[in-house]
Each structure stands twice: as C-alpha cells, then as structure tokens.
ZAVONU-267779 format. One record per residue: x, z, y of N, C-alpha, C, O, CB in turn. Coordinates in steps of 0.02 Angstrom, whole numbers, plus 50000, padded with zeros to 5 digits. Glycine has a CB too. Example, Ala and Ser with C-alpha at 12.3 -4.5 7.8 and 13.67 -1.06 7.14 Angstrom:
<recs>
    n.xx    n.zz    n.yy   ca.xx   ca.zz   ca.yy    c.xx    c.zz    c.yy    o.xx    o.zz    o.yy   cb.xx   cb.zz   cb.yy
   50660   50390   49716   50615   50390   49775   50660   50390   49835   50712   50423   49834   50565   50452   49776
   50642   50354   49888   50684   50357   49947   50645   50394   50002   50670   50402   50057   50704   50286   49970
</recs>
This chain:
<recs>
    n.xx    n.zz    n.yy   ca.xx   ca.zz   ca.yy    c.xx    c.zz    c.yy    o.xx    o.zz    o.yy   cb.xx   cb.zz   cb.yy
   50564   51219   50018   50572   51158   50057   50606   51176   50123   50574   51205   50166   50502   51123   50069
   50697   51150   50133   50687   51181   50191   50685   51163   50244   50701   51103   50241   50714   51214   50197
   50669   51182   50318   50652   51155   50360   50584   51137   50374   50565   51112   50427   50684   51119   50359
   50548   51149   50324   50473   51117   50330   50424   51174   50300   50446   51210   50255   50463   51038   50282
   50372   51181   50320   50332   51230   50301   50269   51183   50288   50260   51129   50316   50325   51292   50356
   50220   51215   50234   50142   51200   50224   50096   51218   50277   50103   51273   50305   50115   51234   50165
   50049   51178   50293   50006   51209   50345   49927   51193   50287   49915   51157   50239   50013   51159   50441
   49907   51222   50311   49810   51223   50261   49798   51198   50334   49827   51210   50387   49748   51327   50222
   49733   51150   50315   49687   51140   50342   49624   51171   50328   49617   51206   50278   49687   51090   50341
   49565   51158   50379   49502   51203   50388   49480   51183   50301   49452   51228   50270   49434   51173   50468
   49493   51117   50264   49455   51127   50205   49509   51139   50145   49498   51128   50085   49406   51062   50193
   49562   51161   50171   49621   51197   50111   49634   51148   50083   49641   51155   50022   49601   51252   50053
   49643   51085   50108   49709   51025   50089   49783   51033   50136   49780   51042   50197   49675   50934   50110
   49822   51029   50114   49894   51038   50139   49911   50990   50157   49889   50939   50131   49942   51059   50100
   49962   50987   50213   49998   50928   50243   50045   50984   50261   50031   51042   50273   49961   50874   50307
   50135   50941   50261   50168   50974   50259   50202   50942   50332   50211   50882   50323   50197   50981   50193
   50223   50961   50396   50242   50945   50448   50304   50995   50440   50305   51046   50406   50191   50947   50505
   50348   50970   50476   50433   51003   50501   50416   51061   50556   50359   51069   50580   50494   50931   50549
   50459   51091   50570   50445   51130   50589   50483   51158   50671   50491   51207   50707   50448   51157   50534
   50496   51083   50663   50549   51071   50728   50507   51026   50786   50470   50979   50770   50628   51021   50700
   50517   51045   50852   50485   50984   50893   50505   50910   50894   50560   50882   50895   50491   51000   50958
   50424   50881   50893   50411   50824   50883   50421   50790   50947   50425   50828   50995   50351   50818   50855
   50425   50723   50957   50399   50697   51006   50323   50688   51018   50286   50682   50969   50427   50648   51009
   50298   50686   51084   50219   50692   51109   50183   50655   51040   50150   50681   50996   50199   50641   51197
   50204   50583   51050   50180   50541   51002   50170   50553   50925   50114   50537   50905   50214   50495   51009
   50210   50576   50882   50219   50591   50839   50172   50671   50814   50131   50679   50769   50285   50583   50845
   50194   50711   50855   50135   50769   50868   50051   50758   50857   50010   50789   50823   50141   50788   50944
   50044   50689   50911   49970   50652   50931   49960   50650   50841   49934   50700   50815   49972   50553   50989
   49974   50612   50812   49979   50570   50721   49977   50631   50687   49939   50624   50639   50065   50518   50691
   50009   50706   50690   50022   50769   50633   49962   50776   50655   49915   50749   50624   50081   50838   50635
   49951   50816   50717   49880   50834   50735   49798   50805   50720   49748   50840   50711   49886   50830   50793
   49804   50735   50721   49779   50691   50697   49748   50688   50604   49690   50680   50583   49828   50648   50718
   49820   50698   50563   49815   50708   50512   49794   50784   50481   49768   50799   50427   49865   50683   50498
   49816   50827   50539   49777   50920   50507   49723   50916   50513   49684   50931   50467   49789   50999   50545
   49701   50892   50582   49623   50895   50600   49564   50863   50535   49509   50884   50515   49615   50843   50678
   49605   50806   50518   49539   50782   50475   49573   50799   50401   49561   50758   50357   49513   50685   50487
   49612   50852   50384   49601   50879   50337   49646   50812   50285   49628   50793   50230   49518   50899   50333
   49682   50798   50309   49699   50756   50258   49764   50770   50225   49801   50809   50255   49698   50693   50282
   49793   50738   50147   49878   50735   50123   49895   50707   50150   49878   50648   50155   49908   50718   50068
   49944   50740   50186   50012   50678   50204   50070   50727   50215   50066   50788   50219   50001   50618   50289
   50128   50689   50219   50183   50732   50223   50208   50667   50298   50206   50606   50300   50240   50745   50130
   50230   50717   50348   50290   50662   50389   50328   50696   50393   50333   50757   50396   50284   50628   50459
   50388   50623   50394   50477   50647   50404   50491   50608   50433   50471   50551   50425   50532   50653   50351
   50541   50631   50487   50586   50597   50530   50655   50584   50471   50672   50614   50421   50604   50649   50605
   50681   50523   50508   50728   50481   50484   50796   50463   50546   50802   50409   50574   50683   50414   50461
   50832   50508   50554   50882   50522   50600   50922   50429   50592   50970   50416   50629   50939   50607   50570
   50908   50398   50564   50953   50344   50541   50882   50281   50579   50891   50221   50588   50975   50348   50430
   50835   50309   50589   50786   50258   50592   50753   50219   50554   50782   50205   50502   50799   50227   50617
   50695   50193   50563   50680   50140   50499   50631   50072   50553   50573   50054   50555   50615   50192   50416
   50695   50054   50590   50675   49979   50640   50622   49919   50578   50567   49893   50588   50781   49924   50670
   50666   49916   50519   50610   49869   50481   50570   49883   50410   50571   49938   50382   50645   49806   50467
   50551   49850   50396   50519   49881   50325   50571   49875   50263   50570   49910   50212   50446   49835   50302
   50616   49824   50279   50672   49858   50214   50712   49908   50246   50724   49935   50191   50733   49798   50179
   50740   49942   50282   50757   49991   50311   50708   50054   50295   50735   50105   50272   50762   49972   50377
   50637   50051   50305   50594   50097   50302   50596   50109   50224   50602   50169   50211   50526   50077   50335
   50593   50074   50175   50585   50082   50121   50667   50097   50084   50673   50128   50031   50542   50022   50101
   50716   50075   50116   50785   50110   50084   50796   50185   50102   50836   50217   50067   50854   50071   50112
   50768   50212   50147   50753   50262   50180   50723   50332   50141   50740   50388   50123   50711   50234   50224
   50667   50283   50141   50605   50330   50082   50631   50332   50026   50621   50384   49996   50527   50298   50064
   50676   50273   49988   50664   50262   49923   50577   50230   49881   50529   50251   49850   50687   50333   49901
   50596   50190   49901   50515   50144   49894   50522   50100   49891   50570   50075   49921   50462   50139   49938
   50475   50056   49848   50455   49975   49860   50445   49950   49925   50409   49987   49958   50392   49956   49827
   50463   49904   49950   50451   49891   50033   50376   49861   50033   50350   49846   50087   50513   49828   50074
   50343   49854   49974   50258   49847   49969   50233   49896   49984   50176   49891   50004   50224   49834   49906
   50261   49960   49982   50234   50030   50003   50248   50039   50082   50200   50056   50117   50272   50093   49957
   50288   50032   50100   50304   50027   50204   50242   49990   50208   50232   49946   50166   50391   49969   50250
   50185   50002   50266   50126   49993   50282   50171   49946   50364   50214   49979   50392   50068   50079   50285
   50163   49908   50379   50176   49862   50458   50096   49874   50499   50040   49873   50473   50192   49751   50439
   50110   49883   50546   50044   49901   50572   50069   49837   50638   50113   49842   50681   50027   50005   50595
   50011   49767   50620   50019   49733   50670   49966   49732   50718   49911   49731   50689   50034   49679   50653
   49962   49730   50801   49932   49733   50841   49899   49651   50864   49939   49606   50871   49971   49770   50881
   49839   49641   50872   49827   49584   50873   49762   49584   50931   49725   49632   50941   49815   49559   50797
   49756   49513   50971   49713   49503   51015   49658   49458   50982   49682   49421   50938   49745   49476   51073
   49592   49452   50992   49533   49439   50964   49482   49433   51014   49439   49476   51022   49518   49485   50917
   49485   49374   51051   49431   49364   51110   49431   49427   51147   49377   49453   51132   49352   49346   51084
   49460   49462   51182   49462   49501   51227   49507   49568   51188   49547   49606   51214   49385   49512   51255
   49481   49565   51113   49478   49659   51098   49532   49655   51062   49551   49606   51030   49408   49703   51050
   49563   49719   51065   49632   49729   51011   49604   49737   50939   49549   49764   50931   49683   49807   51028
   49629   49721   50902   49621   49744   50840   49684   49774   50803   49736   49778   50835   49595   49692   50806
   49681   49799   50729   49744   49824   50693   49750   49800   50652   49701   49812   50617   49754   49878   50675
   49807   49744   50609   49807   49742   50547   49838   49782   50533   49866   49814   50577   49820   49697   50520
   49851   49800   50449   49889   49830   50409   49887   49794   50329   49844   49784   50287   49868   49902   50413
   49992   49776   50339   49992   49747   50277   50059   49757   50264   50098   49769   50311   49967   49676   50272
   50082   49753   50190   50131   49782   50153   50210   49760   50190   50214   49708   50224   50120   49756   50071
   50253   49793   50182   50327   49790   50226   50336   49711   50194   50340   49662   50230   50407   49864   50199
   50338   49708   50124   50357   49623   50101   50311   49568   50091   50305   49531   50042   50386   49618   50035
   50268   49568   50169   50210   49534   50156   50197   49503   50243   50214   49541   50288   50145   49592   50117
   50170   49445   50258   50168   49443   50301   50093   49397   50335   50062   49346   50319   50230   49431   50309
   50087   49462   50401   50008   49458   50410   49972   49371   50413   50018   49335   50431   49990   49502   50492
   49923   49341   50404   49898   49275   50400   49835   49285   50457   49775   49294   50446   49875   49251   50316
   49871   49280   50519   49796   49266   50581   49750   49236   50572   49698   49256   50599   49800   49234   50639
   49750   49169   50528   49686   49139   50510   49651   49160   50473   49596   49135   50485   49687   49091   50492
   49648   49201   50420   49626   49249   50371   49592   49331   50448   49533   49339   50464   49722   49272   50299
   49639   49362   50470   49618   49387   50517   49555   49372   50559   49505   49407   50553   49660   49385   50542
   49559   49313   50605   49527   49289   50638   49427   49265   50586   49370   49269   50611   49587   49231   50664
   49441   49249   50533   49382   49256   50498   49358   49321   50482   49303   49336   50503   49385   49223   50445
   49388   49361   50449   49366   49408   50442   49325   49450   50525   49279   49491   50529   49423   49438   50406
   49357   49424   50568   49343   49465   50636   49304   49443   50663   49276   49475   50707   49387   49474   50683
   49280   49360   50643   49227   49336   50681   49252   49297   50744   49211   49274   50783   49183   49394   50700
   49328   49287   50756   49324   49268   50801   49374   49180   50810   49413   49173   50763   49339   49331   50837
   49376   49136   50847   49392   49095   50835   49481   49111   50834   49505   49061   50807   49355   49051   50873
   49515   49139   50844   49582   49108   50823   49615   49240   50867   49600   49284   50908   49619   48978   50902
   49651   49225   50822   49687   49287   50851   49768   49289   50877   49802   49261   50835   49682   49338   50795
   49798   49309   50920   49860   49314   50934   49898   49379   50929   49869   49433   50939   49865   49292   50989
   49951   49375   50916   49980   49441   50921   49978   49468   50980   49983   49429   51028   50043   49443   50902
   49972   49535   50993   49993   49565   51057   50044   49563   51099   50099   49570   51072   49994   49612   51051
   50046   49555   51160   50098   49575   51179   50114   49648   51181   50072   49692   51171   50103   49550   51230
   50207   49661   51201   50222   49753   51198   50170   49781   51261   50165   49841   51248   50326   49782   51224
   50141   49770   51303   50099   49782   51340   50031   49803   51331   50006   49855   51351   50101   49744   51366
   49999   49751   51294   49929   49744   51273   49946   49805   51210   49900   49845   51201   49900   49651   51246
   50011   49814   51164   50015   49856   51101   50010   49941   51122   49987   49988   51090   50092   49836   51062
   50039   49939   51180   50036   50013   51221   49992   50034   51247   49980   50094   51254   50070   50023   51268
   49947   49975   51272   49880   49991   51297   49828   50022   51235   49806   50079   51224   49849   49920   51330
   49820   49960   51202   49773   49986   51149   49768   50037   51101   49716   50059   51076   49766   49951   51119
   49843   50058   51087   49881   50104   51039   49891   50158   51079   49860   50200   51045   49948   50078   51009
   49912   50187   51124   49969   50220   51144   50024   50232   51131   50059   50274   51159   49964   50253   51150
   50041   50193   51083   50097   50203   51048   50155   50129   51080   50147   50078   51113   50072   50202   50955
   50204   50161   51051   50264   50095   51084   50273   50043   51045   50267   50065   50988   50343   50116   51096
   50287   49973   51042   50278   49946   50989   50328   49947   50943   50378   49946   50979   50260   49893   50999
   50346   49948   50888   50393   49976   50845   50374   50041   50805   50397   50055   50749   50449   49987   50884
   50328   50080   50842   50308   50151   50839   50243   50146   50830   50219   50201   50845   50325   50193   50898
   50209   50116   50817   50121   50095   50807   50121   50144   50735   50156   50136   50684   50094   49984   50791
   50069   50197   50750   50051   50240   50696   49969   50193   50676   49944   50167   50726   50045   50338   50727
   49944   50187   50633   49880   50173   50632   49821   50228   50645   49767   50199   50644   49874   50145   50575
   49818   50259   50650   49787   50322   50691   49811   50372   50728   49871   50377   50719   49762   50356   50659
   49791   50408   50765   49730   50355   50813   49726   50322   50868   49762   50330   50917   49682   50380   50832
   49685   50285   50862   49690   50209   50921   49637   50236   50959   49580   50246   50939   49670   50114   50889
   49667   50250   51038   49600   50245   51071   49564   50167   51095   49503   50161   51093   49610   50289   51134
   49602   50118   51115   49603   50066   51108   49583   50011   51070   49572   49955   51094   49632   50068   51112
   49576   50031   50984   49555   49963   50946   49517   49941   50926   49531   49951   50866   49570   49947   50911
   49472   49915   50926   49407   49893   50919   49397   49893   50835   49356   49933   50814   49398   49818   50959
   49422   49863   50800   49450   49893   50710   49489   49856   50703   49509   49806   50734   49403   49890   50637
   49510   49899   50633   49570   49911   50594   49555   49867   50520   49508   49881   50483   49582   49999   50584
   49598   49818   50508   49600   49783   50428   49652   49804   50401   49705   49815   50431   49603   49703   50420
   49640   49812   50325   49719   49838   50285   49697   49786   50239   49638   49772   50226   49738   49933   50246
   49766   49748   50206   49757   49720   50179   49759   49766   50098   49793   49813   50078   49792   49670   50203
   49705   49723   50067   49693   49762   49991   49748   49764   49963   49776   49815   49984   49647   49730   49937
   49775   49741   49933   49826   49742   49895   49881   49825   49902   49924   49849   49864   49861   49670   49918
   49853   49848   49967   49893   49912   49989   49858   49946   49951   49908   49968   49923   49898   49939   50063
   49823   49966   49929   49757   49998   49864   49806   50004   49807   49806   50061   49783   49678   49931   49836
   49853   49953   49773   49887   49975   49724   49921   50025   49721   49939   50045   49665   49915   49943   49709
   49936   50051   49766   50006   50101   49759   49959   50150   49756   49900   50142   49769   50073   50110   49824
   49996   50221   49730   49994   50305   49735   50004   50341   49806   49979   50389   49836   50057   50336   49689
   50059   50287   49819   50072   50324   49902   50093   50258   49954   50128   50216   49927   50153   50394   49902
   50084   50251   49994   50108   50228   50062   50146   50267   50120   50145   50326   50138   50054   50207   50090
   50179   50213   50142   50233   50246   50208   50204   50216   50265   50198   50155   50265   50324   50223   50207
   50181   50254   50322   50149   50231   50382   50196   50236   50450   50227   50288   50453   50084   50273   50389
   50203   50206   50486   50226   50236   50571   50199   50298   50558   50164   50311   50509   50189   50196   50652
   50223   50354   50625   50208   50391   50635   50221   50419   50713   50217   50477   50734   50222   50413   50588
   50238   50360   50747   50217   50374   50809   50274   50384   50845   50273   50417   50898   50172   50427   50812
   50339   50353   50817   50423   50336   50824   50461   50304   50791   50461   50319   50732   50459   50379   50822
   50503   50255   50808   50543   50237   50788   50588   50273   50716   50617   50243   50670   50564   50230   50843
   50581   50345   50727   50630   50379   50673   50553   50425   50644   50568   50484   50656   50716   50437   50715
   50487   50424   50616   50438   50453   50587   50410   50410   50551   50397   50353   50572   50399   50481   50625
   50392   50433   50475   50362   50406   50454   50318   50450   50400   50345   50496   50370   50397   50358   50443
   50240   50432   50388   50228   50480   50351   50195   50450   50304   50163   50400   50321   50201   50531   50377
   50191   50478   50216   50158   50474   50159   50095   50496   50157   50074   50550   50177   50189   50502   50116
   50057   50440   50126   49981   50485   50135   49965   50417   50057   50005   50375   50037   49912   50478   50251
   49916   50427   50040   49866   50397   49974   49856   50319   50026   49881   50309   50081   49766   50460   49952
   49811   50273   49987   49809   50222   50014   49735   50261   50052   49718   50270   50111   49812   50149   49964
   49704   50278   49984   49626   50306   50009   49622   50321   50082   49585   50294   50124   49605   50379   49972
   49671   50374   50091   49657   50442   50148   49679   50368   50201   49636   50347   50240   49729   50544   50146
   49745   50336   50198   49750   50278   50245   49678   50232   50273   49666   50212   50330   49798   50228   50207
   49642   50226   50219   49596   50184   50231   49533   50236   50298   49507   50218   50351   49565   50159   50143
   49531   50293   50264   49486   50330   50291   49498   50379   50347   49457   50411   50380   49463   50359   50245
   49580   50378   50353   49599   50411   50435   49591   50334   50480   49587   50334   50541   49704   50453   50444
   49590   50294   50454   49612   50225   50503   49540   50196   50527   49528   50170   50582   49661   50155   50453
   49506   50204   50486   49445   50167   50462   49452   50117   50462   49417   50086   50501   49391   50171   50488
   49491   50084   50428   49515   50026   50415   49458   49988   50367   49417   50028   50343   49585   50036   50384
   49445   49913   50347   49395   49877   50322   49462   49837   50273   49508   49803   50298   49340   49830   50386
   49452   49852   50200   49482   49800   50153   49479   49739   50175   49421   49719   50173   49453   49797   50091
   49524   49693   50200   49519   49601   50182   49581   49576   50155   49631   49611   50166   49505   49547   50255
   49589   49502   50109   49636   49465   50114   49662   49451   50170   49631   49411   50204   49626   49423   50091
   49717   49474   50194   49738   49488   50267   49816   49452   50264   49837   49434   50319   49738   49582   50289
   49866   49437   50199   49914   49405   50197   49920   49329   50200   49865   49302   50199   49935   49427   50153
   49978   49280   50204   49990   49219   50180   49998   49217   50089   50018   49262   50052   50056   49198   50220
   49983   49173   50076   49980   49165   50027   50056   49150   49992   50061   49138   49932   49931   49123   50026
</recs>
C-alpha cells in the first residue's frame, strides 16, 4: 500500500492512517479512531469532497454510504444527526426523538463550538460539545460507510457498527419520508 502504513492498536485491530502530516483536526479523528481500537481506514481527497455526490464519486460508492453529519440546536444543547449523502435530515422526527419541542440547524458558529470542527468538516467523533448523536437506521445497511474526517479533503471508512459505537450515536427514523 503505498504511502500508507498499518498501525495495531492496544487490542490488535488495524486502522490504516497515511503517513504524511495531517491537519490538527484530522489527526484529533485518526487518534480518536487508534485509541478506541477501532477499523477504519482515512484518506485524503486532494480534489475534495464539498458534497455527498462528490464524496461518493470520489470513494466510488453509493452516495447512501457518504454519512452527512448535521449539527443541530435543541433547547439550548447541540446535538448530531447522521444520515445518508441521498437522504435528507427531517427536524421534526429529530426534535421527537430528542424530547424537545422543535430543533434548528446550527449556525457555522454554534457548529465550531460544539464540534470543533469547521462546518463542512464535521467528523462525528469526537464532540466535545454534543449533548448526543442520532444516525439514522437505515445507515445499518451497508458493509461500510464514508464519514468526515475532520476536513474538507478527509474522509474515512469504518462499519456502520464501529460508526454507531465511536459516535455513540442512538438509532432513529431521522429522514423525510
């Protein structure tokens, strides 16, 4: 593989990171992913991947597999959705599941705060900021998913599983119908 090397983690699962410097952000998300031992592979994308059909012509993928990580306000607290690149998030569905009467999107402000991340660049882990994380089910079908990774040009493959359980994300109907 070249350019990229295997790294083991403490419980001898592999994740394969480049071997070139990252940006801070992107680093924050690898580190993130060795520490808890999880699969994933990230790659930068010199061409970018601004949207989810971009992200997925990129990868070579269904754009159901590009994960959108939307930032959302909820009576005071940030929250995270996560739902498929050809799918688009349903706040009222949100807002029940969360308990709260009505949710708004973030502003790029409120998305930097809660994330550290820039908006465009929203990795779903880790948030010091979000109070929780929803993925919508339907991301469960696939073998693999494509996530942010903490830039505009990163993106990394991981299982839906390991997504669910680096994010701690909570299954809901989270799309429009």
């Amino acid at each position: 593989m070249s350019g990229k090397e295997r790294l083991r983690s403490a419980n001898g699962c592999a994740a394969t990171f480049p071997t070139m410097e990252w940006p801070e952000s992107v680093e924050r998300v690898a580190a993130y992913i060795r520490e808890a031992g999880a699969e994933a592979r990230v790659e930068e994308f010199a061409e970018g991947t601004p949207t989810a059909a971009d992200a997925a012509r990129a990868v070579g993928c269904a754009e159901s597999q590009i994960v959108k990580s939307l930032v959302v306000e909820c009576d005071g607290r940030s929250l995270l959705v996560l739902v498929p690149g050809n799918r688009r998030a349903d706040t009222a569905k949100v807002a029940r599941a969360a308990g709260c009467a009505r949710v708004a999107v973030a502003s790029r402000a409120q998305v930097r705060e809660a994330t550290g991340f820039e908006p465009g660049a929203v990795a779903p882990f880790p948030l010091p900021r979000v109070h929780r994380v929803f993925a919508e089910r339907t991301l469960l079908a696939h073998d693999v998913v494509w996530i942010g990774a903490g830039s505009p040009n990163h993106l990394a493959a991981l299982a839906p599983g390991e997504l669910l359980r680096l994010s701690r994300a909570e299954t809901i109907d989270a799309v429009e119908d």
